[in-house]
Each structure stands twice: as structure tokens, then as C-alpha cells.
VORO-243342 format. One record per residue (C-alpha): residue in one letter; residue number from 1; x, y, z. Coordinates in steps of 0.05 Angstrom, whole numbers, plus 5000, padded with zeros to 4 digits. Layout:
N
@residu:A	num:NUM	xx:X	yy:Y	zz:Z
...
end
This chain:
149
@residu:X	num:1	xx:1086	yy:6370	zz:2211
@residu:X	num:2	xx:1104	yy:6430	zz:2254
@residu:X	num:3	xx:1151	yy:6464	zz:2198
@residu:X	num:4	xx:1211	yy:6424	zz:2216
@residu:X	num:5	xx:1260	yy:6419	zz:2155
@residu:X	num:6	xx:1317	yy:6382	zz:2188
@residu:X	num:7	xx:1334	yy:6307	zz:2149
@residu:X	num:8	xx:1381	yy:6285	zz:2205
@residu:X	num:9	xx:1365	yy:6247	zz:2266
@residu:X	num:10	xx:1363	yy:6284	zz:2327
@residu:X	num:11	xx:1377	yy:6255	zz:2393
@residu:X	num:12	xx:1329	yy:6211	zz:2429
@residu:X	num:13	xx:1329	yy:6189	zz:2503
@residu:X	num:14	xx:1345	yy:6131	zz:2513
@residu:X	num:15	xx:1401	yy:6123	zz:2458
@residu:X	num:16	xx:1465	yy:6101	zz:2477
@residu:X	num:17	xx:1525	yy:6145	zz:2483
@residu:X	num:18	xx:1599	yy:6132	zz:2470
@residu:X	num:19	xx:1639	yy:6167	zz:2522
@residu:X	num:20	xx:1714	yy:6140	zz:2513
@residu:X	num:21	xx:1767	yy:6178	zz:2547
@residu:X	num:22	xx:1834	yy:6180	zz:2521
@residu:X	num:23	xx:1855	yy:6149	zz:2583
@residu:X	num:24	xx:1813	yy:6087	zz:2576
@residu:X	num:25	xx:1845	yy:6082	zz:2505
@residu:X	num:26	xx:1902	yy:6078	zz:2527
@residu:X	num:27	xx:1887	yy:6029	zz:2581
@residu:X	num:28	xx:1842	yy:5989	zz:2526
@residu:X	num:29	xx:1910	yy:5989	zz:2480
@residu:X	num:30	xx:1958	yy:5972	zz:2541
@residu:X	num:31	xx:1917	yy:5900	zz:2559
@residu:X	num:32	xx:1918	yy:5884	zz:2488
@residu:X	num:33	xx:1991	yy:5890	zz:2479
@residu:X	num:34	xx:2004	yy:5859	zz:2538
@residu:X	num:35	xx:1956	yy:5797	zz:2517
@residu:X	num:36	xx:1949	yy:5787	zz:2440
@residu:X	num:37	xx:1886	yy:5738	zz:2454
@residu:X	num:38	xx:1849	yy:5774	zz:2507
@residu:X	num:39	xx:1770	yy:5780	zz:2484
@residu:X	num:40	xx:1727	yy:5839	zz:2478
@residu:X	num:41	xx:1682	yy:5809	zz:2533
@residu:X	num:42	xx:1747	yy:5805	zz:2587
@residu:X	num:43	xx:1772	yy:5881	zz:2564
@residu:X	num:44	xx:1704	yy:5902	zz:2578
@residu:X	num:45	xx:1702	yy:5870	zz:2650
@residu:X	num:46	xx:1779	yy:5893	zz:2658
@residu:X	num:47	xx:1753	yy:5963	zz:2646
@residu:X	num:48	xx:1680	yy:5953	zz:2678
@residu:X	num:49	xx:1648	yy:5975	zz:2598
@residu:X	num:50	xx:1597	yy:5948	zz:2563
@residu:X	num:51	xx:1619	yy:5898	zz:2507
@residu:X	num:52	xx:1595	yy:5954	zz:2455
@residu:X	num:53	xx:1645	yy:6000	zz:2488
@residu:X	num:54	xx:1708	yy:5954	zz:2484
@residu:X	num:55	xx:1687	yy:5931	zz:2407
@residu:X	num:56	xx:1687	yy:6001	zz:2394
@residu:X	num:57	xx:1755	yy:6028	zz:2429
@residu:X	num:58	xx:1792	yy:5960	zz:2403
@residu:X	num:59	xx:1764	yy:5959	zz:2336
@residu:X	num:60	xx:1745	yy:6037	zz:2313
@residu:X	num:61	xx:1794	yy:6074	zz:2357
@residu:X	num:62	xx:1850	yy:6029	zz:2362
@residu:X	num:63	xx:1839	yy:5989	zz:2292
@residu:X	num:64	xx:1854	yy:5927	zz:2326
@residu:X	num:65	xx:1831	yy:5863	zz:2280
@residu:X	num:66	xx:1834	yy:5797	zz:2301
@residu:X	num:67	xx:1869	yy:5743	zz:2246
@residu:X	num:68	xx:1878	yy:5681	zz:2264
@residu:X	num:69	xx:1955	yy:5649	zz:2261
@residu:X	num:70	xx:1969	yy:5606	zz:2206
@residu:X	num:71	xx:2008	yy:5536	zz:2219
@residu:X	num:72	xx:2075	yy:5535	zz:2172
@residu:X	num:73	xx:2111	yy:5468	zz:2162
@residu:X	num:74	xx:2153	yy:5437	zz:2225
@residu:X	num:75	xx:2220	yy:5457	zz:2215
@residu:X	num:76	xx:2276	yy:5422	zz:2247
@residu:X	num:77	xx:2322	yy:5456	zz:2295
@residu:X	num:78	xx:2403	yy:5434	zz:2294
@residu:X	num:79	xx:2384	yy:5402	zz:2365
@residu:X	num:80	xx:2328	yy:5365	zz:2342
@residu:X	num:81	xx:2375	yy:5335	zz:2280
@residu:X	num:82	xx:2428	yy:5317	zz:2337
@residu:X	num:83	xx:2374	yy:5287	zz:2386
@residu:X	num:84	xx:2356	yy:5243	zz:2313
@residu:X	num:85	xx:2424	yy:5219	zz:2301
@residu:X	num:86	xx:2437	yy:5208	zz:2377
@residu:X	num:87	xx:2378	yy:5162	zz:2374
@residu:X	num:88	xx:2407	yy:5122	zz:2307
@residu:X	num:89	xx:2472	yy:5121	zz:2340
@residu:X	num:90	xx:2445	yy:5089	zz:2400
@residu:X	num:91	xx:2410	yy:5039	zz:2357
@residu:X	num:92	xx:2464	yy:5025	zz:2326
@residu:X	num:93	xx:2496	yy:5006	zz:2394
@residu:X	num:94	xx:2446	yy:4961	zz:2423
@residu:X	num:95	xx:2451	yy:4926	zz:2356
@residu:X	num:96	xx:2518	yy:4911	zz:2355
@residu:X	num:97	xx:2520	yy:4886	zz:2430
@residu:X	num:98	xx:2460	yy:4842	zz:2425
@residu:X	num:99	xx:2457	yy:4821	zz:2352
@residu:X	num:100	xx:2392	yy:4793	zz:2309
@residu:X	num:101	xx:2359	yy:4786	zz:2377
@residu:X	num:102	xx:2354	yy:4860	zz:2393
@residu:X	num:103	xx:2312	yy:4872	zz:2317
@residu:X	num:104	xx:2270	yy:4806	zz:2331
@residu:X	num:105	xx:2245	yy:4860	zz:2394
@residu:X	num:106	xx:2228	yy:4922	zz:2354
@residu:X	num:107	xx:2175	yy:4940	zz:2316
@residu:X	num:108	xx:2199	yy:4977	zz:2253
@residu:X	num:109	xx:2162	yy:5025	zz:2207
@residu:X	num:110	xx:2161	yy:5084	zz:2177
@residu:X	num:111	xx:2187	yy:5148	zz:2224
@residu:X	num:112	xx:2128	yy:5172	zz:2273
@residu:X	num:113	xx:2131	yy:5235	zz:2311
@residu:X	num:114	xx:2079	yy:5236	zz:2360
@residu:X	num:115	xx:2048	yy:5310	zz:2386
@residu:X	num:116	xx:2037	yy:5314	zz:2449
@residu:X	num:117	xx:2002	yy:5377	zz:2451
@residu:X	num:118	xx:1923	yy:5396	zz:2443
@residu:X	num:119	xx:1920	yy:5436	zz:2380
@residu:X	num:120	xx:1888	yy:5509	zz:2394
@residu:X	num:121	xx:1825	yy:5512	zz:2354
@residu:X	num:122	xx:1824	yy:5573	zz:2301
@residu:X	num:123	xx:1784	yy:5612	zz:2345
@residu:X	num:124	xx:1837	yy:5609	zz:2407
@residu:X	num:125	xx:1887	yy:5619	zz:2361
@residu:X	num:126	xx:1875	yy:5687	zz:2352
@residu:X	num:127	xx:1907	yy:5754	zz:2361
@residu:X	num:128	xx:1899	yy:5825	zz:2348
@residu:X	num:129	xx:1939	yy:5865	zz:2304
@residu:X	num:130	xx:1931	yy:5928	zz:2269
@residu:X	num:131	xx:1926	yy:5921	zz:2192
@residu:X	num:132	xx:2000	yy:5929	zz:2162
@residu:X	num:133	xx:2033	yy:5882	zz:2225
@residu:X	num:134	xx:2063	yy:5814	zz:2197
@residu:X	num:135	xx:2008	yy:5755	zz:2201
@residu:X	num:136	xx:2025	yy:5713	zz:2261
@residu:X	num:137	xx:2042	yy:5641	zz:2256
@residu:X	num:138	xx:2050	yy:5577	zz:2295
@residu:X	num:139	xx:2111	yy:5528	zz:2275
@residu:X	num:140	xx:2095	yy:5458	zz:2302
@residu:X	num:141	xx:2167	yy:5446	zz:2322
@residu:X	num:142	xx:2153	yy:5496	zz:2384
@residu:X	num:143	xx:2119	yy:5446	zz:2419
@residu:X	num:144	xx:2147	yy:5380	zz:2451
@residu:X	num:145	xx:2153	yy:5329	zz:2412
@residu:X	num:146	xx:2167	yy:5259	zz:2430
@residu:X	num:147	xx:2199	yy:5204	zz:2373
@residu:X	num:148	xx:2167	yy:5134	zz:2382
@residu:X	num:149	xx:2230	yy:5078	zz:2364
end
């Protein structure tokens, strides 16, 4: 020991140094608004940083965490009740014009709405936020759907 007393670490070569410029944060925080899902790996490429870099700006500087949206019950809109009883109306027509022969054609059972959308897995499905911000969510009736008769 050469008399040293110091208990902190002092720099080393060699050790990586966080230089992040208010002018990157703000360019950091600008793609991330402008793209809730965009990954720490493409805002580091965007801004030509390393990964550590971004994770830091987005997730120290910016207290950006990433939550994943939660899927809340399919609720009907008034057009997709009308586009229902449109469809039982019309039916009801082809019934009526071509009698027990039209049902002897149709195969009945209970009501099927097929999706035809690829769910997002958790993973895509998420997007940053800063702590006290809503939790996002997905409703399944924003994507097409398509009633089998």
C-alpha cells in the first residue's frame, strides 16, 4: 500500500463513459413518442449509440418502462349491432321467399365470429410509458371481424 486512504473507485481506462447530450434526449424522447413500440436496439441505430446508451437515456433519463397492453372484452359498436340485425333481417327474407328449402341449406349453430387477424404476441404488444400514464389496452372489436351464417 502506498498510503492511499480513498474507499471509492477511481477511474480506470478502459471503462465506459456515458456522454448523453440534452439534445440526444430529446431526440431519444421524440422517436419514442412518435412510435410507442420502437426497441432499444432500433433507437440506438436511429441515433448511431450503443444499446447501453439508448437503455440508459430511455429508461434512467427519460423513465420510459415498457408494459405490455392488456386485451379487455369485445365490445360491440351501434354499427356492429345494425350489421347483426341487417343480417337476421336478411334471413328472415330469404326464408320467407324460399320456404323449408332455404333451412334444409344452412348449417345452424351457435353464433361464431371468426378473427381474422394474427394476434400480437405480448412481447409486440408493447409500449413505453412513463409510470403514472394510463395502462394501454387492446379491444378486440378494433379489428375486422367477419360473422360466419
Amino acid at each position: 500500500m502506498n498510503g492511499t486512504s480513498s474507499v471509492t473507485d477511481c477511474p480506470r481506462p478502459g471503462q465506459a463513459h456515458r456522454v448523453v447530450t440534452p439534445e440526444a434526449i430529446a431526440a431519444v424522447e421524440a422517436i419514442v413518442k412518435e412510435n410507442r413500440r420502437v426497441t432499444v436496439n432500433e433507437i440506438a441505430a436511429h441515433m448511431d449509440m450503443s444499446h447501453g446508451s439508448a437503455h440508459h437515456t430511455v429508461h434512467d433519463v427519460l423513465q420510459f418502462q415498457k408494459v405490455s397492453a392488456r386485451w379487455v372484452p369485445r365490445q360491440l359498436t351501434a354499427e356492429l349491432k345494425e350489421r347483426r340485425v341487417d343480417a337476421c333481417h336478411e334471413l328472415l327474407k330469404r326464408f320467407e321467399a324460399k320456404g323449408d328449402g332455404f333451412l334444409g341449406r344452412n348449417v345452424t349453430g351457435d353464433e361464431i365470429w371468426v378473427h381474422y387477424h394474427q394476434p400480437e404476441t405480448k412481447k409486440a404488444s408493447k409500449v413505453w410509458r412513463h409510470t403514472p400514464s394510463p395502462k394501454p389496452k387492446n379491444s378486440a372489436h378494433n379489428h375486422l371481424q367477419e360473422r360466419l351464417c
